[in-house]
C-alpha positions as CSV (number, residue, x, y, z in Angstrom):
1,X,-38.3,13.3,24.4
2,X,-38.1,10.6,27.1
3,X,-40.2,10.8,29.9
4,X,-39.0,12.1,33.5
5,X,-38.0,9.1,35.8
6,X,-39.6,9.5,39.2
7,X,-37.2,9.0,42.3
8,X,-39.1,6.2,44.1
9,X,-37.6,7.5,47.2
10,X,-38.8,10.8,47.1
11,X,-42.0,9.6,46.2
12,X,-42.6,6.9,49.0
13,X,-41.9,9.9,51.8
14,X,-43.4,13.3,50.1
15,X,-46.8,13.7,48.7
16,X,-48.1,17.3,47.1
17,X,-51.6,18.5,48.6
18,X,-54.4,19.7,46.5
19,X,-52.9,23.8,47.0
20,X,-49.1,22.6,46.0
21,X,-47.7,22.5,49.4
22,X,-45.5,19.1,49.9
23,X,-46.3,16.8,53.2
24,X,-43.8,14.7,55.1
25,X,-44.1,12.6,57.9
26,X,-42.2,13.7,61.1
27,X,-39.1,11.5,61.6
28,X,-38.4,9.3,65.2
29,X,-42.0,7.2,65.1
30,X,-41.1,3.9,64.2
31,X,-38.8,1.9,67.0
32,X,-37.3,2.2,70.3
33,X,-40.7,3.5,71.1
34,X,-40.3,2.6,75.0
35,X,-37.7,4.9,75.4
36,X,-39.7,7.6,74.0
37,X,-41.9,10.2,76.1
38,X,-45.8,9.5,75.4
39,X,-45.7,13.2,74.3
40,X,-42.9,12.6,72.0
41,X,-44.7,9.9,70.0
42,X,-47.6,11.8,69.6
43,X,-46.3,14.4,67.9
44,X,-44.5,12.0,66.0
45,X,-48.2,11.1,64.8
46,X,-49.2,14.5,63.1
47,X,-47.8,14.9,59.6
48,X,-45.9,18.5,58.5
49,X,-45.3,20.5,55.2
50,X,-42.1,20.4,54.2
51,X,-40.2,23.8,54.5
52,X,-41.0,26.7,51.5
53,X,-37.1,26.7,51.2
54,X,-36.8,23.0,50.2
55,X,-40.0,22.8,48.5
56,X,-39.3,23.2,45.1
57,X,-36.5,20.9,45.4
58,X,-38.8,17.9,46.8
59,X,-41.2,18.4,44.1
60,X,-38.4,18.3,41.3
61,X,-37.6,14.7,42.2
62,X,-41.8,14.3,42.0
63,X,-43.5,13.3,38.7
64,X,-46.7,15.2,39.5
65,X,-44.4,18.4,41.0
């Protein structure tokens, strides 16, 4: 049986914590940050779980889901 490929795309933006939840980072943090509140890009800093709805599809494209 071959092994499972990983999608290198879902892996570079998801990562599983140690209880099995999935963490993302929040989206709008990387340019045009002058036109951005201060506020805005703060929040931009904190990372988020990923919904319960879409978690078990995140962690199918995961190796280690």
């Amino acid at each position: 049986m071959p092994k499972m490929k990983t999608r290198k795309a879902a892996a570079k933006r998801y990562k599983v914590t140690g209880s099995g939840r999935v963490k993302r980072t929040k989206c709008g943090g990387n340019h045009g940050m002058i036109d951005k509140s201060r506020t805005r890009l703060r929040r931009c800093r904190n990372n988020d779980m990923v919904d319960s709805s879409m978690e078990k599809h995140v962690k199918r494209m995961l190796p280690y889901g």
